[in-house]
C-alpha positions as CSV (number, residue, x, y, z in Angstrom):
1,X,18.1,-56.3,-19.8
2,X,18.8,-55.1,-16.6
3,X,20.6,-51.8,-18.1
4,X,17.0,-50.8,-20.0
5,X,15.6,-51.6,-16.9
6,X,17.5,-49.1,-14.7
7,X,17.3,-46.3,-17.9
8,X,12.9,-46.8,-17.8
9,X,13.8,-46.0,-14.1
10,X,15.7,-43.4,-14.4
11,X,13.8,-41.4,-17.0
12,X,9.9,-42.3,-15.4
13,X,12.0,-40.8,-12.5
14,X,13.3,-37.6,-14.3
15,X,9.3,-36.8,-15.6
16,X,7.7,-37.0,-12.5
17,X,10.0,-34.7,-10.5
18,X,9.2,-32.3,-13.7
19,X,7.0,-29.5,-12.4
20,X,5.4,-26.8,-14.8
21,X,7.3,-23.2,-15.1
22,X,5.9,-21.3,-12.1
23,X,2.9,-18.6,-12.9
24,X,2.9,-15.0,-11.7
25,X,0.1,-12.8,-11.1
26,X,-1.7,-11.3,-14.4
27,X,-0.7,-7.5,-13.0
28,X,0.5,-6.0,-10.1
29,X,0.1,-2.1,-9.4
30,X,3.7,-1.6,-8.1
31,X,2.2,1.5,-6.5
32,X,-0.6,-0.5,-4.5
33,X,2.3,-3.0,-3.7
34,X,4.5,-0.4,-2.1
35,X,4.5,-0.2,2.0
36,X,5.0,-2.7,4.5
37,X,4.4,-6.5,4.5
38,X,4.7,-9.0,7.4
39,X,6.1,-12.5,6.7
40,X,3.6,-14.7,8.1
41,X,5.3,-18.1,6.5
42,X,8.6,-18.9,4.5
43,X,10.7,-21.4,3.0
44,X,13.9,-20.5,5.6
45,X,16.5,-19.7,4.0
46,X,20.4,-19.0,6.3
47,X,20.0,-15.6,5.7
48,X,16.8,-15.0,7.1
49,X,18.3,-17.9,10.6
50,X,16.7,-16.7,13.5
51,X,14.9,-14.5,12.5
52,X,11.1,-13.6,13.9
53,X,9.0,-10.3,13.1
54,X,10.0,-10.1,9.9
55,X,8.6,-7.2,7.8
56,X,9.5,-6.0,4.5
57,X,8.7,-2.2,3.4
58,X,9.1,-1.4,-0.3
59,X,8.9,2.5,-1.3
60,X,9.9,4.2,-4.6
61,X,13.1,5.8,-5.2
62,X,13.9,8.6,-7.3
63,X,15.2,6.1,-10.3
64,X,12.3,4.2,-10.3
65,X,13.7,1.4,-8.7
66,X,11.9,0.6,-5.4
67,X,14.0,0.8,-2.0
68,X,13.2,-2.3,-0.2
69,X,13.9,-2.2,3.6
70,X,14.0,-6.0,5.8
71,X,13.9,-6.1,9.0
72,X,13.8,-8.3,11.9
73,X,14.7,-9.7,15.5
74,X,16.7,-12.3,15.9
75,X,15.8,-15.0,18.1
76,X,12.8,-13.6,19.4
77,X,10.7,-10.2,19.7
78,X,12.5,-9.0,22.4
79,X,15.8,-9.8,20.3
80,X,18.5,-7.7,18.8
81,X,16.9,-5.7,16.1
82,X,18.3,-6.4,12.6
83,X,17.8,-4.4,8.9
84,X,19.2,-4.3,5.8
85,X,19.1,-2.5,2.7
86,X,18.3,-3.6,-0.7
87,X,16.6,-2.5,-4.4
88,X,14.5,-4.0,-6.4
89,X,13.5,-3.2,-10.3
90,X,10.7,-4.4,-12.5
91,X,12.3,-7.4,-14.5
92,X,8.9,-7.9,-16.9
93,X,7.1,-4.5,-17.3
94,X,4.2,-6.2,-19.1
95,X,3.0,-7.8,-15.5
96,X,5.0,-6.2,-12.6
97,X,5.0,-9.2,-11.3
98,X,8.4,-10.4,-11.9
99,X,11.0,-8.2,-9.9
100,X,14.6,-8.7,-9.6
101,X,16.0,-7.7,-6.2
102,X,19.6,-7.2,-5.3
103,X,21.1,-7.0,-1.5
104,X,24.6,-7.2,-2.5
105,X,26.0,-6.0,-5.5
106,X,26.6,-8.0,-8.1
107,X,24.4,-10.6,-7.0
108,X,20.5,-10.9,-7.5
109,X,17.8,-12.9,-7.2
110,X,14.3,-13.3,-8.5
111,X,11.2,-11.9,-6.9
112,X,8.0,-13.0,-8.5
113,X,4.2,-12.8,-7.0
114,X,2.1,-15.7,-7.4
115,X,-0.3,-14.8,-5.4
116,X,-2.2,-11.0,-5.1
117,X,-5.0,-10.7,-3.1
118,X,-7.4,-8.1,-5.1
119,X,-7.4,-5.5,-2.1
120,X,-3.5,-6.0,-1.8
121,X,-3.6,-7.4,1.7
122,X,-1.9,-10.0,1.2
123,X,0.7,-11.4,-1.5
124,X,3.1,-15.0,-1.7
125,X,6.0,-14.4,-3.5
126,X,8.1,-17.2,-5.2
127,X,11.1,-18.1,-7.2
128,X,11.3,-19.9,-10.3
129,X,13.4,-23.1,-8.8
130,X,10.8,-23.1,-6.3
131,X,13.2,-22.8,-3.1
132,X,12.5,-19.5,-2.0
133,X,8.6,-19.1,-0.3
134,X,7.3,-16.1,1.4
135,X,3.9,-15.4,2.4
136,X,3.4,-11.9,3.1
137,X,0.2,-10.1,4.9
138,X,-0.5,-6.4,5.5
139,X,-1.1,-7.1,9.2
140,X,1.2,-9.2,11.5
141,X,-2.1,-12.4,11.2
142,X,-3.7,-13.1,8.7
143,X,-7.3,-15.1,9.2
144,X,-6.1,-19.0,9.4
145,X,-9.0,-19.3,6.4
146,X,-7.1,-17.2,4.2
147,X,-3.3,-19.1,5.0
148,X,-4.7,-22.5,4.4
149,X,-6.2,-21.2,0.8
150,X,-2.9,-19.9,0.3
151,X,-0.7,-23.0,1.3
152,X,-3.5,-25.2,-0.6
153,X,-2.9,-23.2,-3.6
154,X,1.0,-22.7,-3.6
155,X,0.7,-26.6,-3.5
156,X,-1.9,-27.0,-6.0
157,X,-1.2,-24.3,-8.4
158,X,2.4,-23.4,-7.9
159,X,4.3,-26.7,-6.9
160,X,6.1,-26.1,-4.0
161,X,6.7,-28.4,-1.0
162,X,5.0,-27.4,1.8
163,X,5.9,-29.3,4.4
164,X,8.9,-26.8,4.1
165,X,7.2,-23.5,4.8
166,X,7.6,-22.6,8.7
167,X,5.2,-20.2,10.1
168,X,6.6,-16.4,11.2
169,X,6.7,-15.4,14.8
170,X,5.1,-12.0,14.6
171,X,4.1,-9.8,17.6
């Protein structure tokens, strides 16, 4: 008795903590997407520790591949400044909105947007085990209006834990 007991537990358990595939934007214009983007919130994640006025500029490279460039200062904005080089690719060319992106060879890791504003001013970009989080803005702020909309929906929508995403310390 107590055996079927523990297995009802166990598997009520295992479909509540079951959370739909994230969704990614319709379409993304990879060229409207290109330029810089400030991280105004984030899941943190050790390779990002420390960091504040994080920005991440995306360009085209000669491949086709996009050059992405992420920079930041660690500790504080009058910290040492810090960069690194990566490249990113299109990983489902009927949306754009799944990238893969790749820092160190072999390694990679997905880059999808779940959020798009129309006007491409600001963006959230997620992974599909929802542990990675960024919310990304053209401008160092972004109107508090907007952010809640945005956390309210990658809660809603997307399925994410928010009481994980810090805010960015941006000039």
């Amino acid at each position: 008795m107590h055996t079927i007991t523990l297995l009802l537990l166990l598997t009520a358990g295992q479909v509540v903590a079951e959370l739909p595939p994230i969704q990614t934007v319709p379409k993304v214009d990879l060229n409207r997407y290109l330029g810089t983007w400030y991280e105004i919130a984030t899941i943190p994640q050790r390779f990002q520790k420390g960091c504040t006025g994080v920005t991440a500029t995306y360009s085209l490279r000669p491949d086709g591949k996009i050059d992405v460039l992420n920079q930041c200062y660690q500790d504080s904005l009058n910290g040492k400044f810090k960069s690194v080089h990566g490249k990113a690719w299109v990983a489902d060319t009927l949306t754009n909105a799944k990238l893969k992106v790749q820092f160190f060879w072999p390694f990679s890791g997905a880059y999808w947007i779940i959020e798009l504003d129309s006007n491409y001013q600001y963006a959230v970009v997620g992974h599909p085990n929802r542990k990675y989080l960024w919310i990304l803005c053209r401008t160092p702020k972004m109107d508090e209006t907007v952010y809640n909309g945005l956390v309210a929906r990658i809660r809603d929508a997307h399925g994410y834990d928010i009481s994980k995403i810090k805010r960015t310390l941006q000039p």
